[in-house]
mmJSON file of the N, C-alpha and C atoms, coordinates in Angstrom:
{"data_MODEL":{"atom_site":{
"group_PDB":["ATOM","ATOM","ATOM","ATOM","ATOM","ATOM","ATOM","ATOM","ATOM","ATOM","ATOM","ATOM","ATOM","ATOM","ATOM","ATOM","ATOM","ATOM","ATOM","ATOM","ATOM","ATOM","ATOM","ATOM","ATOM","ATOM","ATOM","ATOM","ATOM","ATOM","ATOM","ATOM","ATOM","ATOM","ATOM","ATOM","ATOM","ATOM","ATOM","ATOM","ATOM","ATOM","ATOM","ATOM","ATOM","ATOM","ATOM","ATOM","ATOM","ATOM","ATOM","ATOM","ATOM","ATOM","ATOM","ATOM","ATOM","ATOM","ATOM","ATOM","ATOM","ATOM","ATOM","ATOM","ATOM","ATOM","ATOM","ATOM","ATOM","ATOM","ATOM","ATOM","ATOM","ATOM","ATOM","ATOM","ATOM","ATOM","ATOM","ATOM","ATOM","ATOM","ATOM","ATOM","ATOM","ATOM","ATOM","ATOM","ATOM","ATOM","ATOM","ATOM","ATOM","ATOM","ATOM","ATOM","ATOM","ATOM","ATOM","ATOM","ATOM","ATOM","ATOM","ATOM","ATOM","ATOM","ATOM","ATOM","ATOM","ATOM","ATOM","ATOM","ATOM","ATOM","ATOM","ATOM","ATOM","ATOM","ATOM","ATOM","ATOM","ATOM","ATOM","ATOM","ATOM","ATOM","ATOM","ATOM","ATOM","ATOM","ATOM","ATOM","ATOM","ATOM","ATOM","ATOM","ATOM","ATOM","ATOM","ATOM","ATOM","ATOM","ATOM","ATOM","ATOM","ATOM","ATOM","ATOM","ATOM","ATOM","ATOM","ATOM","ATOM","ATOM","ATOM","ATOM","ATOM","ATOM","ATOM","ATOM","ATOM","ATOM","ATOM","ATOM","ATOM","ATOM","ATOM","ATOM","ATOM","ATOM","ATOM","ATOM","ATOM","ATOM","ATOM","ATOM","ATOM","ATOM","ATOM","ATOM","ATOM","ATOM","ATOM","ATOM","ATOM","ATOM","ATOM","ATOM","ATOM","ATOM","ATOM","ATOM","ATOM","ATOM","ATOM","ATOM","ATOM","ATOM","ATOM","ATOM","ATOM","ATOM","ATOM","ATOM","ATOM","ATOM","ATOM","ATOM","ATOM","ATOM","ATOM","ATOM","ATOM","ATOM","ATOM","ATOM","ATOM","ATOM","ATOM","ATOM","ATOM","ATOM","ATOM","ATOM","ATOM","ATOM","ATOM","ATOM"],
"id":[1,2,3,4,5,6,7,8,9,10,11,12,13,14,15,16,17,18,19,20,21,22,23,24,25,26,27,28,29,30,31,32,33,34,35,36,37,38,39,40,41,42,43,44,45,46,47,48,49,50,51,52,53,54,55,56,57,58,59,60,61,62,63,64,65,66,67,68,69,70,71,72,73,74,75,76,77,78,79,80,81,82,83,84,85,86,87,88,89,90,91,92,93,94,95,96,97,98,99,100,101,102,103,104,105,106,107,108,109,110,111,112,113,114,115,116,117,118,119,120,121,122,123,124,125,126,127,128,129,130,131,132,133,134,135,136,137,138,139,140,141,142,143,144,145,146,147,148,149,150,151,152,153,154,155,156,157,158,159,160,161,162,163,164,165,166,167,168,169,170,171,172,173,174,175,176,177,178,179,180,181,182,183,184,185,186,187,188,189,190,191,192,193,194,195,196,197,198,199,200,201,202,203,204,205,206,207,208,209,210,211,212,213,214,215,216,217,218,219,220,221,222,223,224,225,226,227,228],
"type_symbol":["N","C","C","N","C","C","N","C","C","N","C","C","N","C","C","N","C","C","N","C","C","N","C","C","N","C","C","N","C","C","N","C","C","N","C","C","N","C","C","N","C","C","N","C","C","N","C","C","N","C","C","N","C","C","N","C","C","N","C","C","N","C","C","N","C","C","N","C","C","N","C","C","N","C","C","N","C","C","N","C","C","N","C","C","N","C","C","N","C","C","N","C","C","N","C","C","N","C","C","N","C","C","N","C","C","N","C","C","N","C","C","N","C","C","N","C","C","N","C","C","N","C","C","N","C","C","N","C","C","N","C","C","N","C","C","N","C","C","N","C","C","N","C","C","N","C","C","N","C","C","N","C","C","N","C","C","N","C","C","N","C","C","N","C","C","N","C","C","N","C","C","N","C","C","N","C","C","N","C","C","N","C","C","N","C","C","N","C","C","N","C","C","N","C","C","N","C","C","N","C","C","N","C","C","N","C","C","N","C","C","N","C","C","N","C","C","N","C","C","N","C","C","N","C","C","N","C","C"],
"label_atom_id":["N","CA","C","N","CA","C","N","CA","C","N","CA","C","N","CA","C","N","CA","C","N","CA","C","N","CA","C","N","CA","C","N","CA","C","N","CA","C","N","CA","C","N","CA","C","N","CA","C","N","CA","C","N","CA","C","N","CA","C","N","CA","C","N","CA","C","N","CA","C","N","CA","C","N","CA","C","N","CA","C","N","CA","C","N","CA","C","N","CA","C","N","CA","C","N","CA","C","N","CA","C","N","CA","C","N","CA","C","N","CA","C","N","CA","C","N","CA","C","N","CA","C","N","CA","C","N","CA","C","N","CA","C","N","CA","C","N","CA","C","N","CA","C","N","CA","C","N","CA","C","N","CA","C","N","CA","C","N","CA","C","N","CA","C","N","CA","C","N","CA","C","N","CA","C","N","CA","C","N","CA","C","N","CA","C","N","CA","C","N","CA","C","N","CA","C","N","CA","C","N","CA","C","N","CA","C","N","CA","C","N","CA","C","N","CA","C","N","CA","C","N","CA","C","N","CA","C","N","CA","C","N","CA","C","N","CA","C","N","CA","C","N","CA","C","N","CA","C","N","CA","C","N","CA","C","N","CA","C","N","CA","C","N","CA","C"],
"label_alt_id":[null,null,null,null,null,null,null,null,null,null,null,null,null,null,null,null,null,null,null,null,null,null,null,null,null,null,null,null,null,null,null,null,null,null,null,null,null,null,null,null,null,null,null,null,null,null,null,null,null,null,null,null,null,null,null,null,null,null,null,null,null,null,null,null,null,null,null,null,null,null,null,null,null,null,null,null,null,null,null,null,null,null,null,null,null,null,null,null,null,null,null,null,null,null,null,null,null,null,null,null,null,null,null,null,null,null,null,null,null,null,null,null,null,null,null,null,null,null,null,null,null,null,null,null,null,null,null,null,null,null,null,null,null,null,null,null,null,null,null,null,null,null,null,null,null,null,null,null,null,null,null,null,null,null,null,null,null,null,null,null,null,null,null,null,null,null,null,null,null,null,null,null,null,null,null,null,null,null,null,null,null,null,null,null,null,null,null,null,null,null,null,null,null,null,null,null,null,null,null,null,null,null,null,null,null,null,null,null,null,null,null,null,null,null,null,null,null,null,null,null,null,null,null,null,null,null,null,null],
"label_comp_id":["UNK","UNK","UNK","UNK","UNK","UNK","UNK","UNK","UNK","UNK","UNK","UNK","UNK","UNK","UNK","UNK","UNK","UNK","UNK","UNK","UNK","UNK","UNK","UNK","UNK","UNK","UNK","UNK","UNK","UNK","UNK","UNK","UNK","UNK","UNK","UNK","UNK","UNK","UNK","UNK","UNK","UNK","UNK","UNK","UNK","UNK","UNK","UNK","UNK","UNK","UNK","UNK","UNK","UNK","UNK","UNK","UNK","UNK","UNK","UNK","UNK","UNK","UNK","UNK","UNK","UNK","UNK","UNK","UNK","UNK","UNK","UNK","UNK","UNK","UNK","UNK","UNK","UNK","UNK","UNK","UNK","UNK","UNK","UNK","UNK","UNK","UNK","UNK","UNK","UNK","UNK","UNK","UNK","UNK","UNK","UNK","UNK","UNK","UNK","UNK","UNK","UNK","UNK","UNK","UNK","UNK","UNK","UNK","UNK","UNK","UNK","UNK","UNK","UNK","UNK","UNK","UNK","UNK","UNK","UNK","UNK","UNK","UNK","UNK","UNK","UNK","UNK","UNK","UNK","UNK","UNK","UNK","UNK","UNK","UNK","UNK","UNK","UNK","UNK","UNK","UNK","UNK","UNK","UNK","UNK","UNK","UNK","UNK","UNK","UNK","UNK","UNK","UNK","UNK","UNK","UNK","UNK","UNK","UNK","UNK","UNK","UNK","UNK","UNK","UNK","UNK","UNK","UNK","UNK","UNK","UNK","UNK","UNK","UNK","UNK","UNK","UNK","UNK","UNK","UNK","UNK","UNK","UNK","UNK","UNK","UNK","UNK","UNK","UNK","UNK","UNK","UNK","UNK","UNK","UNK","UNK","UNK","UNK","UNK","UNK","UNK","UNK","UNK","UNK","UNK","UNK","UNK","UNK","UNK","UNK","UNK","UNK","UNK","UNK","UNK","UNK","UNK","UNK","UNK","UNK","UNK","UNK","UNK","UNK","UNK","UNK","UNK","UNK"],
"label_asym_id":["A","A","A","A","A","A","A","A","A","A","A","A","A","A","A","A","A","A","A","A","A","A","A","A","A","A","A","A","A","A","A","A","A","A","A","A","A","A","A","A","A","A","A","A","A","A","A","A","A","A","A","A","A","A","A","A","A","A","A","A","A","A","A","A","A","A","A","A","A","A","A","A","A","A","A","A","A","A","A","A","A","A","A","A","A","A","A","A","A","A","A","A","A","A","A","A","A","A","A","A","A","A","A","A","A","A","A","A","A","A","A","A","A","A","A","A","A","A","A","A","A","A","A","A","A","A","A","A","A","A","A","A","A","A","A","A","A","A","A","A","A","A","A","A","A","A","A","A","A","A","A","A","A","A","A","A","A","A","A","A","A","A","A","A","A","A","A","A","A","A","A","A","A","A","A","A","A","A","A","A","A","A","A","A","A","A","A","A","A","A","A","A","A","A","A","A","A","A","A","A","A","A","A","A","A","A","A","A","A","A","A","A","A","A","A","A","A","A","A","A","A","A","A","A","A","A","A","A"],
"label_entity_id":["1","1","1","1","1","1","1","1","1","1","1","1","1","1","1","1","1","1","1","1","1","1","1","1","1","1","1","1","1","1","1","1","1","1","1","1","1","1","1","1","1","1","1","1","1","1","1","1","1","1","1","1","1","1","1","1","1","1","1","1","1","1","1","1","1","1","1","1","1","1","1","1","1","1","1","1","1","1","1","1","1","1","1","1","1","1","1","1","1","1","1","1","1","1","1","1","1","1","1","1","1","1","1","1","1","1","1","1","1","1","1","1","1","1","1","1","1","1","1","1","1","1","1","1","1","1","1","1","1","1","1","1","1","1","1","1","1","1","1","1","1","1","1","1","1","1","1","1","1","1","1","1","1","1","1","1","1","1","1","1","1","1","1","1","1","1","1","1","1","1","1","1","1","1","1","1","1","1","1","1","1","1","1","1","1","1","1","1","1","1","1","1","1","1","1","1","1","1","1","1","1","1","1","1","1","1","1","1","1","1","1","1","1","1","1","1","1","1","1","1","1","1","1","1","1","1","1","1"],
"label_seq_id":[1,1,1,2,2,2,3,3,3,4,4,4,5,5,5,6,6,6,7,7,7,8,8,8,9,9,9,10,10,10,11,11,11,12,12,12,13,13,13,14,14,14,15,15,15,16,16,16,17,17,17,18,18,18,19,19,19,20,20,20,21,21,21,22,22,22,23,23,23,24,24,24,25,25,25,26,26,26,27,27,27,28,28,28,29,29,29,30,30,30,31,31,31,32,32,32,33,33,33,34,34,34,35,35,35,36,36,36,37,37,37,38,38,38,39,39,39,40,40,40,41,41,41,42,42,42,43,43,43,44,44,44,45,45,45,46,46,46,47,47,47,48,48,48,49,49,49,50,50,50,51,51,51,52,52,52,53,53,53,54,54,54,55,55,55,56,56,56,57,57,57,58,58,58,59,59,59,60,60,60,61,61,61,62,62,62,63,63,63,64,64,64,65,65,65,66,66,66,67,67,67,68,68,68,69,69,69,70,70,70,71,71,71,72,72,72,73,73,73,74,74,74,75,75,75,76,76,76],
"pdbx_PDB_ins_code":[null,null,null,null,null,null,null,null,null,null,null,null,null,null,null,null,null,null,null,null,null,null,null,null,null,null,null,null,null,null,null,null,null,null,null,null,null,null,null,null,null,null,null,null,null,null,null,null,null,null,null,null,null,null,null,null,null,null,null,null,null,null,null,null,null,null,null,null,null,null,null,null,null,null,null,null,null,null,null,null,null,null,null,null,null,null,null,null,null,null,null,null,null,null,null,null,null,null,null,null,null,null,null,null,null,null,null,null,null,null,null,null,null,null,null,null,null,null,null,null,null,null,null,null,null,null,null,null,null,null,null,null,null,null,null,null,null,null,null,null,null,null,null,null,null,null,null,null,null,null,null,null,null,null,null,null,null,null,null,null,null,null,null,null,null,null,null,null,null,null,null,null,null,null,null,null,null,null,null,null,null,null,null,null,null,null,null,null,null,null,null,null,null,null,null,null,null,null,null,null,null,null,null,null,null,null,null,null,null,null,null,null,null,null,null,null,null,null,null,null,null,null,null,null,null,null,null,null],
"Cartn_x":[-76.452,-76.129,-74.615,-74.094,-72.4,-71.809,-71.129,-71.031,-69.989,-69.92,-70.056,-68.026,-67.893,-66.239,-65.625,-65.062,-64.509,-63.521,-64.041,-63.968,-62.341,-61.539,-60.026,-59.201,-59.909,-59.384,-59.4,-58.505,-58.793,-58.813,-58.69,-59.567,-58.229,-56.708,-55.801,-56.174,-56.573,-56.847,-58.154,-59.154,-60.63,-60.476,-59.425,-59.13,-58.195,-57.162,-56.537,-57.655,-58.556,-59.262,-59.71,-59.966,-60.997,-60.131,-59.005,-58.16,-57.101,-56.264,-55.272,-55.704,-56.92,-57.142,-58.076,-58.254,-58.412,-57.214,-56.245,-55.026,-54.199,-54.578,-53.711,-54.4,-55.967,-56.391,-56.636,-56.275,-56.478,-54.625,-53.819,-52.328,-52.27,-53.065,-52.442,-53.525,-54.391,-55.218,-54.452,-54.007,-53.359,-52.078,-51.478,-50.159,-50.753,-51.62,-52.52,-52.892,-52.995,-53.75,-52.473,-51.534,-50.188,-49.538,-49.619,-48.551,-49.639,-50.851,-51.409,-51.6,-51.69,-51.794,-50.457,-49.506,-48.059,-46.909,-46.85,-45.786,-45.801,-46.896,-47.069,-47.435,-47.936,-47.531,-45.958,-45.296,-44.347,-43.386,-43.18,-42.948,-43.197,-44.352,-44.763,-44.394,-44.563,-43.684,-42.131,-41.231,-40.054,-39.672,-40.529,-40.755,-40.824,-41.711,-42.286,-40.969,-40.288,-39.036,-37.604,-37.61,-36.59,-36.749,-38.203,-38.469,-37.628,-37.616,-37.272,-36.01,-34.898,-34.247,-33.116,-32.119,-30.523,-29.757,-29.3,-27.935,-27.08,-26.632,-24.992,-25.813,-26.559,-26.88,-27.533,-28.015,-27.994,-26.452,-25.859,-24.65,-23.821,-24.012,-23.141,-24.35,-25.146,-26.116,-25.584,-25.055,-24.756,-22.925,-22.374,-21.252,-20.826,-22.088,-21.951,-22.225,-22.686,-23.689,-22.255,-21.303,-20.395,-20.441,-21.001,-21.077,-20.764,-19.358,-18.251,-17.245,-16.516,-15.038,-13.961,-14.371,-13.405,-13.462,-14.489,-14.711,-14.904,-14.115,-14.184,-15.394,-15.933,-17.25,-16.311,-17.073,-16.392,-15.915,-16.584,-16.2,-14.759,-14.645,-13.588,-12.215],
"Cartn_y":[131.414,130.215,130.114,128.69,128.961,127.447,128.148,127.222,125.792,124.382,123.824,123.272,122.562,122.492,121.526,121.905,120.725,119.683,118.072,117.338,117.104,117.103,116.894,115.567,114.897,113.541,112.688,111.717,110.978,111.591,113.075,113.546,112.861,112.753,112.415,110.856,109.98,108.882,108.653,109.136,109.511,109.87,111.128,111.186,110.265,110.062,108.826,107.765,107.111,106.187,106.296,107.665,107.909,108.581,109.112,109.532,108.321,107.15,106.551,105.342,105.04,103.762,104.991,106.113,106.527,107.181,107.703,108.208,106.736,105.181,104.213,103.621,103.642,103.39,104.161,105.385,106.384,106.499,106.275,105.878,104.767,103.564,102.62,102.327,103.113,103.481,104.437,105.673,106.111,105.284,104.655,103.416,102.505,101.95,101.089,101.741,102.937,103.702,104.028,104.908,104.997,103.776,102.694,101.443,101.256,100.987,100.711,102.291,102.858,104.374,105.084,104.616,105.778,104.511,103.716,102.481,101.557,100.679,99.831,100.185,101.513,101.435,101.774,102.493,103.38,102.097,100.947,99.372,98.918,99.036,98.688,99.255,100.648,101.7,100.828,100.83,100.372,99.285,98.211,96.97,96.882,97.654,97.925,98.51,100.095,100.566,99.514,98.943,97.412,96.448,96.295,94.983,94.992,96.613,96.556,97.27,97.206,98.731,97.913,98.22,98.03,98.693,98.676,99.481,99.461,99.094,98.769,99.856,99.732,100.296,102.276,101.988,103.36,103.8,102.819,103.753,104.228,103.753,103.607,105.064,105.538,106.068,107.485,107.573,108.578,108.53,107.484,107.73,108.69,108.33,108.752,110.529,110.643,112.025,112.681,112.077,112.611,113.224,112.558,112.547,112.388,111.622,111.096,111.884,112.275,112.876,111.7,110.829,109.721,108.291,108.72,107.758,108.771,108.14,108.963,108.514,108.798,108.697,107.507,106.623,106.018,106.556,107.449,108.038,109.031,109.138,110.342,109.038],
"Cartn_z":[153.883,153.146,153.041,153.297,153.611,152.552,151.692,151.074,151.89,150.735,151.453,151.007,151.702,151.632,150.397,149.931,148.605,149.693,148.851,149.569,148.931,150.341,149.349,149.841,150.721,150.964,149.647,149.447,148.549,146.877,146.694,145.473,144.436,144.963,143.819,143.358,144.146,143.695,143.217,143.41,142.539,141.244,141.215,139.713,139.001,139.716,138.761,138.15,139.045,138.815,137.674,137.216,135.656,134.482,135.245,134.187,133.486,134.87,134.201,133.385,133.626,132.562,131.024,131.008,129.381,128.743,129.996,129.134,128.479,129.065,128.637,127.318,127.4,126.55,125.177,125.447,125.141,123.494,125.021,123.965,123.242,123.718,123.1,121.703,121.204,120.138,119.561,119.545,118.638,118.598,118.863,118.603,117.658,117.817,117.284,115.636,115.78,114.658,113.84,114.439,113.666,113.317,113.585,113.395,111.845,111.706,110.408,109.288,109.687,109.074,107.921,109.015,108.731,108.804,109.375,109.415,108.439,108.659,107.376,105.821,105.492,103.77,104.123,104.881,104.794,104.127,105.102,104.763,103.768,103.002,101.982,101.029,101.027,99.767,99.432,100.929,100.727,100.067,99.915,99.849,98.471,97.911,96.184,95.96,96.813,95.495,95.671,96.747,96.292,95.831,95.323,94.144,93.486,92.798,91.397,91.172,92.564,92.475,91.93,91.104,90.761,90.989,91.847,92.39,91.713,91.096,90.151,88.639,88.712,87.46,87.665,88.915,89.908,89.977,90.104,90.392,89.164,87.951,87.128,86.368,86.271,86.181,86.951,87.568,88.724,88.311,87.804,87.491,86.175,85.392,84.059,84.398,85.297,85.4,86.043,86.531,87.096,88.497,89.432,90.532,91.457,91.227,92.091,91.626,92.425,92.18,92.154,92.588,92.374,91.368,91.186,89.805,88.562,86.741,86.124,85.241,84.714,83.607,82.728,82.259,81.201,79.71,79.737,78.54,78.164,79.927,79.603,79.405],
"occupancy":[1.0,1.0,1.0,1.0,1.0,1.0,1.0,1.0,1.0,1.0,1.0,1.0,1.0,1.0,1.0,1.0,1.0,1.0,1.0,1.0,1.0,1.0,1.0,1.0,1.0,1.0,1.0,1.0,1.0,1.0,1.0,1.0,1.0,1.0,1.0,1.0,1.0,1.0,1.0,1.0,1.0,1.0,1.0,1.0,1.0,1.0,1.0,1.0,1.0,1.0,1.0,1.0,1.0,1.0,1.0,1.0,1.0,1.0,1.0,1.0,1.0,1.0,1.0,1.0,1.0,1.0,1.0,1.0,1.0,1.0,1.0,1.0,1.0,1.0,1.0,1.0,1.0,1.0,1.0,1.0,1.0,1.0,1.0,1.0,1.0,1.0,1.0,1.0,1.0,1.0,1.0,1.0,1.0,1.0,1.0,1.0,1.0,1.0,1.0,1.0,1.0,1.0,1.0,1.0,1.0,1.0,1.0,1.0,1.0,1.0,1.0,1.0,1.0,1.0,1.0,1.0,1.0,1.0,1.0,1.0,1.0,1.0,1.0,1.0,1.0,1.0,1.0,1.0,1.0,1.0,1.0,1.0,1.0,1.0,1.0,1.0,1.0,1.0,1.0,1.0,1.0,1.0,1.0,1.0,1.0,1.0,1.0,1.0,1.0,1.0,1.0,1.0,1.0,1.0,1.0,1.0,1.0,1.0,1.0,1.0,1.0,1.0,1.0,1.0,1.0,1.0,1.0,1.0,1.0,1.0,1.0,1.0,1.0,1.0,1.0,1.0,1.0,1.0,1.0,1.0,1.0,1.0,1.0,1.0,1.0,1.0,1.0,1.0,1.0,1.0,1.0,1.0,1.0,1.0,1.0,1.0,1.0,1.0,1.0,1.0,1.0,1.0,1.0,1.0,1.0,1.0,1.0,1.0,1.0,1.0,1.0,1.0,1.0,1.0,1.0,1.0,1.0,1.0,1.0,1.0,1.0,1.0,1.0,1.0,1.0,1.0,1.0,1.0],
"B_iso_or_equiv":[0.0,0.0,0.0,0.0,0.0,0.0,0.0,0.0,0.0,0.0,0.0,0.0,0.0,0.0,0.0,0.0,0.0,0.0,0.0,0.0,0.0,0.0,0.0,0.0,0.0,0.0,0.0,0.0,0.0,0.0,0.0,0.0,0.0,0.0,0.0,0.0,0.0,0.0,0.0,0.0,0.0,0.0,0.0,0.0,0.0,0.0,0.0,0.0,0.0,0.0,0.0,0.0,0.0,0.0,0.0,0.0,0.0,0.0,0.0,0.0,0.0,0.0,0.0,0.0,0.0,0.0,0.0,0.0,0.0,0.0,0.0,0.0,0.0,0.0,0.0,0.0,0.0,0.0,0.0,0.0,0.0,0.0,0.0,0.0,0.0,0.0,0.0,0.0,0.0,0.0,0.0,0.0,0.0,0.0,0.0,0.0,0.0,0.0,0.0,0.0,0.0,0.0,0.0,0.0,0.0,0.0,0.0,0.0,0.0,0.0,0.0,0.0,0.0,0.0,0.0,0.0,0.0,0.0,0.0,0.0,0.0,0.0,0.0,0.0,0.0,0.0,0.0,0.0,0.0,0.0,0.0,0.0,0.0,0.0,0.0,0.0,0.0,0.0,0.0,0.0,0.0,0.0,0.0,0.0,0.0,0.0,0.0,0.0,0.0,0.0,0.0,0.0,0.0,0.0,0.0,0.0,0.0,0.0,0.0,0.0,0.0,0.0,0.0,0.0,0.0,0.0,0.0,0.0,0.0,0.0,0.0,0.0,0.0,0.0,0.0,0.0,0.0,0.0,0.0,0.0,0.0,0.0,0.0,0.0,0.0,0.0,0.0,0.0,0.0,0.0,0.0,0.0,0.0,0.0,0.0,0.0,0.0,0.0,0.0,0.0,0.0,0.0,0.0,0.0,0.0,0.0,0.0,0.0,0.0,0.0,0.0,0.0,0.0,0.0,0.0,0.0,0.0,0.0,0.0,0.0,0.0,0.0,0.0,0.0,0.0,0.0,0.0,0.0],
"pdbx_formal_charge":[null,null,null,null,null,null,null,null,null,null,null,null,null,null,null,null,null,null,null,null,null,null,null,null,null,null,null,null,null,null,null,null,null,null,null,null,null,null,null,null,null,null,null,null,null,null,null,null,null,null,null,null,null,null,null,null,null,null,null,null,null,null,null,null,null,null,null,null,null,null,null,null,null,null,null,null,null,null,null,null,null,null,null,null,null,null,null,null,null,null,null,null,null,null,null,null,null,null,null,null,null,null,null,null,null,null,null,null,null,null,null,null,null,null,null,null,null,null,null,null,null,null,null,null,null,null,null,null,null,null,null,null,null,null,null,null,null,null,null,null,null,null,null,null,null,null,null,null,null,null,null,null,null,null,null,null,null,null,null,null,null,null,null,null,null,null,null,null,null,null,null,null,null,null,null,null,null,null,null,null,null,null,null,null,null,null,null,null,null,null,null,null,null,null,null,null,null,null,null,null,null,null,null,null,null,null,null,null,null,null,null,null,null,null,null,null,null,null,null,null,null,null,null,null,null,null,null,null],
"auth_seq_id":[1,1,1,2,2,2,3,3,3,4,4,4,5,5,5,6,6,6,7,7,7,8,8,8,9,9,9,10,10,10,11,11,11,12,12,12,13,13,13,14,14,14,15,15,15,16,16,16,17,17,17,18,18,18,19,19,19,20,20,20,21,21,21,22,22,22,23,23,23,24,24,24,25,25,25,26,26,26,27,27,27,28,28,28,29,29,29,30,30,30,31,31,31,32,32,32,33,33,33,34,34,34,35,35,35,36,36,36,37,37,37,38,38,38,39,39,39,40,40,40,41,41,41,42,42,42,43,43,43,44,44,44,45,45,45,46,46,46,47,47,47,48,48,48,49,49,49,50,50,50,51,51,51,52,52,52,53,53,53,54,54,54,55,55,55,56,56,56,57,57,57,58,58,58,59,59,59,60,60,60,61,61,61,62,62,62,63,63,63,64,64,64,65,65,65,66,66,66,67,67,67,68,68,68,69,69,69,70,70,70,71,71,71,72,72,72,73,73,73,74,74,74,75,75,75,76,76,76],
"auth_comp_id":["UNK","UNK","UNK","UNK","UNK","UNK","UNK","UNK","UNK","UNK","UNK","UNK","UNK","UNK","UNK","UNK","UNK","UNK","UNK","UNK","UNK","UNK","UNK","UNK","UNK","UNK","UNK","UNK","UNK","UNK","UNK","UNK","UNK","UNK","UNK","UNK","UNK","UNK","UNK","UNK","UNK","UNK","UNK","UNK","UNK","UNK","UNK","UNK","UNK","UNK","UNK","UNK","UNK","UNK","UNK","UNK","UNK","UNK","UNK","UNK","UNK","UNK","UNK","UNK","UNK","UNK","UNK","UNK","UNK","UNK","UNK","UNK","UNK","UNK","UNK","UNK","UNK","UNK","UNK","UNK","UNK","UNK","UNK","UNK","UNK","UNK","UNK","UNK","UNK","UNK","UNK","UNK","UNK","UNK","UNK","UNK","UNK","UNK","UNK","UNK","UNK","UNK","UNK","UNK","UNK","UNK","UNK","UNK","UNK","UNK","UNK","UNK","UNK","UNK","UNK","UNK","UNK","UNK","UNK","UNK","UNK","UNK","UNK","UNK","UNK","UNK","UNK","UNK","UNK","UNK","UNK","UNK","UNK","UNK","UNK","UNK","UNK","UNK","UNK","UNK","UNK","UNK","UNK","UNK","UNK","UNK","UNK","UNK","UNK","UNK","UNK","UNK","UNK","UNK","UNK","UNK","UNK","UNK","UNK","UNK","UNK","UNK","UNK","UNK","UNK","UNK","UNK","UNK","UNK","UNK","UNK","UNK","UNK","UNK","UNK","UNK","UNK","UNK","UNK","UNK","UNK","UNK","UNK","UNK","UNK","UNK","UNK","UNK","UNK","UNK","UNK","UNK","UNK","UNK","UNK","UNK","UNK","UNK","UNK","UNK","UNK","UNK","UNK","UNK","UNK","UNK","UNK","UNK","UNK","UNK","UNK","UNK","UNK","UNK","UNK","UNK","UNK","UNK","UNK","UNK","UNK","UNK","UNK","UNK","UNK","UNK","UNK","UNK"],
"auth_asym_id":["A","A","A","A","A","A","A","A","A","A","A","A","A","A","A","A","A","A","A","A","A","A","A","A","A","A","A","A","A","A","A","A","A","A","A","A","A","A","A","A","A","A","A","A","A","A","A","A","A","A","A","A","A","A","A","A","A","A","A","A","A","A","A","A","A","A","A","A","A","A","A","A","A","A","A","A","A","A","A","A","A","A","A","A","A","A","A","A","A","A","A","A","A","A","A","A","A","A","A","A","A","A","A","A","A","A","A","A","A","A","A","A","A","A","A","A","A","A","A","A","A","A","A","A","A","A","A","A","A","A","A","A","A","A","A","A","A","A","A","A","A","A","A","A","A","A","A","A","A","A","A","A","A","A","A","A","A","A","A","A","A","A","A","A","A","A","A","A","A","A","A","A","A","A","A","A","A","A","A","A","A","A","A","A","A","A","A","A","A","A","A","A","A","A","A","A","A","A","A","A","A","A","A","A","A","A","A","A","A","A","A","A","A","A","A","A","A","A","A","A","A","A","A","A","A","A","A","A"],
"auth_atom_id":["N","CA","C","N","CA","C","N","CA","C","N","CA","C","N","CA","C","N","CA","C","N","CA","C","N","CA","C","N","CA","C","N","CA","C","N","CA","C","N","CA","C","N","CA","C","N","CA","C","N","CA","C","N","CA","C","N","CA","C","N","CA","C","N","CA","C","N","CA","C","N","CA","C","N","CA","C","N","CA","C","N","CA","C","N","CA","C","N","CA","C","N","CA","C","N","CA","C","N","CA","C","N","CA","C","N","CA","C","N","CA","C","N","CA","C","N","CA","C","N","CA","C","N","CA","C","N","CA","C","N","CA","C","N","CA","C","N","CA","C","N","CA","C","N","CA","C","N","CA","C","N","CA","C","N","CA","C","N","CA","C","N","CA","C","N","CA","C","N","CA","C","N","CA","C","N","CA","C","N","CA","C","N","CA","C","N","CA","C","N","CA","C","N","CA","C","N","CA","C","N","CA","C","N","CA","C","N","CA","C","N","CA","C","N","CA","C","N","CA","C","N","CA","C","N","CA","C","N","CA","C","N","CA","C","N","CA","C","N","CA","C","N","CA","C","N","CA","C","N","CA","C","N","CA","C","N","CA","C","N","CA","C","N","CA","C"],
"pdbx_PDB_model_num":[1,1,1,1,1,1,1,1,1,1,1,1,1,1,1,1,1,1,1,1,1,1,1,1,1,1,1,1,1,1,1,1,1,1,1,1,1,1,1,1,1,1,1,1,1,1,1,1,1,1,1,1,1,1,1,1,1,1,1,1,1,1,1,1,1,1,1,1,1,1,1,1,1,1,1,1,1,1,1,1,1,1,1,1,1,1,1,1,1,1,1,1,1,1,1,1,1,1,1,1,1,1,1,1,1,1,1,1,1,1,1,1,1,1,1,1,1,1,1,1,1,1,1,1,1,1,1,1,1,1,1,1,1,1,1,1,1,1,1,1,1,1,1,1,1,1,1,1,1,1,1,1,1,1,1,1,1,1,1,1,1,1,1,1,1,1,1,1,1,1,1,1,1,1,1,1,1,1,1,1,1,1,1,1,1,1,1,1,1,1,1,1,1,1,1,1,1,1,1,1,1,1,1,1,1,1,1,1,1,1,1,1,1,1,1,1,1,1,1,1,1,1,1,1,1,1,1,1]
}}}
């Protein structure tokens, strides 16, 4: 009994055929999955802490705490 020969004509484009359309479909689902998952609250978080954020009052907050070397606390 003699075994029989692996067929190697053609075999790179046989496999592309079944591999390159699930590796594309394959990426463009996890893209799909991360863009709603990890992107959009991430957007949304940002969105909610600049509703309400005051910078001038953040900073003056951070002035008082003495955090700048170049600005003095109002108090001093």
């Amino acid at each position: 009994m003699s075994l029989q020969k692996p067929v190697m004509r053609g075999l790179l484009s046989r496999r592309l055929r079944f591999h390159l359309p699930l590796a594309f479909g394959l990426s463009l689902f996890v893209a799909v999955a991360y863009k709603y998952t990890v992107t959009e609250p991430r957007k949304q978080a940002y969105a909610d802490f600049y509703k309400n954020y005051d910078a001038v009052k953040e900073f003056n907050g951070m002035r008082e705490a003495g955090v700048f070397e170049s600005v003095q606390p109002t108090g001093k």
